[in-house]
C-alpha positions in Angstrom: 35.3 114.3 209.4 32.0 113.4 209.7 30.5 117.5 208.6 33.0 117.4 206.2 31.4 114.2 205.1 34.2 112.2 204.7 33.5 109.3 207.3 29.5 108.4 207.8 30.0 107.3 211.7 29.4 103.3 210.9 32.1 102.9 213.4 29.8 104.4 216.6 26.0 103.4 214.9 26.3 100.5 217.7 27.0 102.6 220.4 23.8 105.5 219.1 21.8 102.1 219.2 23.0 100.7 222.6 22.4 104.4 224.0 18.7 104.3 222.7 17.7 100.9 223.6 18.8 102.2 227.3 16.6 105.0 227.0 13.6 103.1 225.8 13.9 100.6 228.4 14.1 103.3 230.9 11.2 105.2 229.9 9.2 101.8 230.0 10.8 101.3 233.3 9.4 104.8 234.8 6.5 104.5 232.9 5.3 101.3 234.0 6.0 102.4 237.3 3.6 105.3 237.0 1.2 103.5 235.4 1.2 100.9 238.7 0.9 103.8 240.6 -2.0 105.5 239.1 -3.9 102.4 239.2 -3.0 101.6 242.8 -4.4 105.3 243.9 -7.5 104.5 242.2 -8.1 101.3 243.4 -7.6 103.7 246.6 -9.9 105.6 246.4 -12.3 103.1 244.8 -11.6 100.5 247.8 -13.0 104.0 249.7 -15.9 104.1 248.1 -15.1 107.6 246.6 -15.7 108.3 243.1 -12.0 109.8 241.3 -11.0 112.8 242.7 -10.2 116.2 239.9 -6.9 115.8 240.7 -6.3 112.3 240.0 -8.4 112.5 237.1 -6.3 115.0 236.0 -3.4 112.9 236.6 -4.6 110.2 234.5 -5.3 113.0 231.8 -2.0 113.9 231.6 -0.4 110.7 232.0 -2.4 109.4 228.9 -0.7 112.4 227.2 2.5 111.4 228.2 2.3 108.2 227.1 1.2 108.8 223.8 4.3 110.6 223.4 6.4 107.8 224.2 4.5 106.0 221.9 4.5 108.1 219.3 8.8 107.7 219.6 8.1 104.5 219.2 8.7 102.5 222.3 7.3 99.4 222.8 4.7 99.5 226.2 2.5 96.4 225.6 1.2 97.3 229.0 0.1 100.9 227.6 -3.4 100.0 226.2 -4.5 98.8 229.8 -4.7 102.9 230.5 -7.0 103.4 227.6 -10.0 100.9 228.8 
């Protein structure tokens, strides 16, 4: 009915916008997690007195990446800009 164009799917929007505030609260769930993470390895290696290895560098790199992603879907990290300083 709804490729035929005869019912617009009003009936299941709340259920399309239960399913994505689920989603978004996961990623910022996982992501917040990694972020913690990332920052606890390099207080690590900091606390060590060794500068940031190429591999968690890296890491960083591509976790900054993957953030703007999720930002860019538009889910709401207030937390996010503590990775850009």
């Amino acid at each position: 009915m709804y490729i035929a164009g005869v019912y617009d799917g009003a009936r299941e929007e709340h259920l399309v916008w239960e399913a994505e505030k689920s989603i978004c609260d996961e990623l910022t769930h996982r992501a917040s997690s990694v972020n913690q993470e990332l920052n606890r390895l390099e207080e690590f290696e900091i606390g060590r007195g060794a500068s940031t290895s190429n591999v968690l560098a890296m890491l960083r790199k591509r976790w900054e990446q993957v953030s703007d992603i999720i930002r860019d879907l538009g889910v709401d990290m207030g937390w996010v800009e503590e990775i850009e300083e």
